[in-house]
C-alpha positions in Angstrom: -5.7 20.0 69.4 -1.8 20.2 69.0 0.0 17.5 67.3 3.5 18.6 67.6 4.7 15.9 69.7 3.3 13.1 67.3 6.0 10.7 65.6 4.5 11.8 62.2 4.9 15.8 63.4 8.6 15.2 64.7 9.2 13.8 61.3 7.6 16.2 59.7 9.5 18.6 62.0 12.7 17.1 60.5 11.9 17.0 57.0 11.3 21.0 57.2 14.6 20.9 58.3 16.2 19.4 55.6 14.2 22.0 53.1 16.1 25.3 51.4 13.9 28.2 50.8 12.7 27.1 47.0 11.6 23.9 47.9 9.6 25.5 51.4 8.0 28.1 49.8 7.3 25.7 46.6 5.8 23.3 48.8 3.4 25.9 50.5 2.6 27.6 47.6 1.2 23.7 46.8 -0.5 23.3 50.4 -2.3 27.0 49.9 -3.1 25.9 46.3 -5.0 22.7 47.7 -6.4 24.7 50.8 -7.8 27.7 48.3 -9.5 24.4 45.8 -11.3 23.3 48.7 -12.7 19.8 49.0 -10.7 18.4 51.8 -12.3 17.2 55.0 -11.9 18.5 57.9 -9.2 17.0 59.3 -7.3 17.1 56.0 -7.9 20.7 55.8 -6.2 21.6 59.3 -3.1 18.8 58.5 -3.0 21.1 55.9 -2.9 24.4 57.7 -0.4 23.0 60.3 1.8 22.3 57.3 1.5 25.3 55.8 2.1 27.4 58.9 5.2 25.2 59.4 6.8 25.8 55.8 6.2 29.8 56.5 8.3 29.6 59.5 11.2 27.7 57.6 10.6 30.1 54.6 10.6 32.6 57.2 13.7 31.3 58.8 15.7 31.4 55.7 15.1 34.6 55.1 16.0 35.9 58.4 19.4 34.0 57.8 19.7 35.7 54.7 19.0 39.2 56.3 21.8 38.7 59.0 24.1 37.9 56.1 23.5 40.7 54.3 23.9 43.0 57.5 27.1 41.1 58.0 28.2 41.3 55.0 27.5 45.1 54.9 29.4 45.5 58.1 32.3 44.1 57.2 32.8 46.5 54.0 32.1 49.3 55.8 35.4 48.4 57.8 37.5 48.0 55.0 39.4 51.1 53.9 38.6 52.2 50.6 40.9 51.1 47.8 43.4 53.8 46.4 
C-alpha cells in the first residue's frame, strides 16, 4: 500500500523539503515518541511510520550535505600553501 503519489503525500513531500535538520530530526524524534506510546490505530500507526521514514531521509540528506562540505572544505585547504 504506497501512498506517495497522494495529494496529501506530495504535500507532505514538499513540506520535508522546506525542513532544516533541527526541525526534521525534532519532528521525528516527536513521530517515534508517539509510535513508542502506542495507542494509535492501525492506520495512524503506519501514517506514522511513512512519516518518520521520510524525516530520516531528509535528516539523512542534510547530513550527507554537510559531509560533502566538510570534504570540500578540507580539500580546498589542503591546496593552499602554508602561511610563512
Amino acid at each position: 500500500m504506497t501512498t506517495e503519489h497522494t495529494p496529501a503525500a506530495q504535500a507532505s513531500a514538499e513540506n520535508l523539503d522546506a525542513l532544516n535538520y533541527e526541525e526534521a530530526r525534532e519532528q521525528l524524534m516527536a513521530v517515534v515518541g508517539r509510535l513508542e506510546a502506542g495507542g494509535a490505530s492501525l492506520e495512524e500507526s503506519l501514517a506514522l511510520w511513512e512519516r518518520g521514514e521520510a524525516l530520516a531521509q531528509r535528516c539523512e540528506e542534510w547530513l550527507e550535505g554537510a559531509r560533502r562540505r566538510l570534504a570540500a572544505a578540507r580539500n580546498n585547504s589542503e591546496d593552499v600553501p602554508p602561511a610563512p
